[in-house]
C-alpha positions in Angstrom: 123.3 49.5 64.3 127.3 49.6 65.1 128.8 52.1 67.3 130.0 54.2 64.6 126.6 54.5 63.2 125.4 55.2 66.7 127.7 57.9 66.8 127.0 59.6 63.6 123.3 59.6 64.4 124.0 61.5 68.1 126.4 64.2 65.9 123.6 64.5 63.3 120.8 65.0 66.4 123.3 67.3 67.9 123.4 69.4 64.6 119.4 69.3 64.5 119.5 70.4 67.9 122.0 73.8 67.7 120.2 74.9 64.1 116.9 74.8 65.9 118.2 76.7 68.8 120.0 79.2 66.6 116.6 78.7 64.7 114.4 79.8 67.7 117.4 82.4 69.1 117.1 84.4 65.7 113.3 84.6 66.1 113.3 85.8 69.8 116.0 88.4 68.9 114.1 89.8 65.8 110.4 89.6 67.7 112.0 91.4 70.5 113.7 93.9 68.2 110.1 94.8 66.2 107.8 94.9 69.5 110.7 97.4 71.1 111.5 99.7 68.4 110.7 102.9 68.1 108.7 105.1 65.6 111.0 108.2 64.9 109.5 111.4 63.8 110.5 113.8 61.1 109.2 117.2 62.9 110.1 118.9 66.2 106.4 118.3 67.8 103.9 115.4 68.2 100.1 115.7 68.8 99.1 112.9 70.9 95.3 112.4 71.4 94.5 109.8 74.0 91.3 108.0 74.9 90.1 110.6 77.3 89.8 113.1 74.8 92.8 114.8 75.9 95.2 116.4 73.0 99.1 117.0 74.4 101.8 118.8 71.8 105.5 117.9 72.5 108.5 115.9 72.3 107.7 112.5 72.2 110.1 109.9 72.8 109.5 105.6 72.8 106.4 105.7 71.0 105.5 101.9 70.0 107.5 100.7 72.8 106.4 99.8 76.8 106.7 103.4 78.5 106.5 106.3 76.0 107.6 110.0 77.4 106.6 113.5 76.8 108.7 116.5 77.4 108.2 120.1 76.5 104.7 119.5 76.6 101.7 122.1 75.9 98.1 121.5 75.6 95.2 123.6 74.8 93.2 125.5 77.1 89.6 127.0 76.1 88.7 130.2 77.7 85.4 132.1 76.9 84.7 135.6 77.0 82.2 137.0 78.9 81.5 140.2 77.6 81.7 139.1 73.8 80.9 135.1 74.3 83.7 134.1 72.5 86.0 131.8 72.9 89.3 131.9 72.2 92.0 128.7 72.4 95.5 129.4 74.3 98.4 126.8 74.4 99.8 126.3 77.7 103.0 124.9 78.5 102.7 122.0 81.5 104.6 122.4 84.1 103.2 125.6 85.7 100.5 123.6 87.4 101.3 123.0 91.4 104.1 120.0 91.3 106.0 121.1 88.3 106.3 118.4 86.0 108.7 118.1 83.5 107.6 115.4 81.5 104.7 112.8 81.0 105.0 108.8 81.3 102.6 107.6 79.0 99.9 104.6 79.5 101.2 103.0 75.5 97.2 101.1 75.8 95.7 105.1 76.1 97.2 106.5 73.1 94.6 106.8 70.4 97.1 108.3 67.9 100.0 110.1 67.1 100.2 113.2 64.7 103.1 115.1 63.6 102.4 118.9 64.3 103.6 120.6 60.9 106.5 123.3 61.7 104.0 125.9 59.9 101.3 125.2 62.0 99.6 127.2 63.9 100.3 125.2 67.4 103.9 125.4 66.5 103.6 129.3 65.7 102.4 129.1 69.4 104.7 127.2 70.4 107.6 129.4 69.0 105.9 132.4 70.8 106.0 130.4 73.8 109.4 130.3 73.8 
């Protein structure tokens, strides 16, 4: 092999080198881009049930990516009755509980699933009333 040959064969490995690199840079960057993106939702409200059994209505914000949030969040309180045995269901806005929080970091593993809450709902009636 002559040095010119030589040559041409280190440019060609060079080539094969920077298209796999541009090659494996193009797959990082479009991975990274489909495990970090975010679901948007069409309505106001969310109902998020997670594995506990608990149900929270509210802004939610990074859903699908490492650290979803909450804000303006209610959940639903069951209180029975005692003279008739009923039991009657009342939304209650969080953050009037002892240290006043204003907005819930989500465990992404916990979430069960996501709903949207219709804007003719009734939990969004209550909601509005709320307000």
């Amino acid at each position: 092999m002559t040095k010119s040959q030589r040559g041409v064969a280190l440019v060609q490995i060079i080539w094969i080198l920077a298209g796999i690199l541009v090659i494996v840079a193009a797959a990082w960057h479009i991975a990274h881009h489909l495990r970090s993106s975010d679901v948007q939702f069409l309505t106001s409200y969310q109902a998020v049930l997670l594995s506990n059994g608990s149900v929270y209505f509210g802004h939610l914000q990074g859903y699908g990516g490492r650290q979803p949030v909450m804000t303006d969040v209610y959940y639903v309180v069951a209180q029975a009755n005692p003279e008739t045995k009923q039991t009657n269901n009342i939304l209650v806005k969080r953050g009037k509980e002892l240290h006043e929080p204003d907005r819930m970091y989500l465990n992404p593993s916990l979430i069960v699933l996501v709903e949207p809450v219709g804007p003719n709902s009734k939990v969004a009636q209550l909601i509005a009333q709320a307000k």
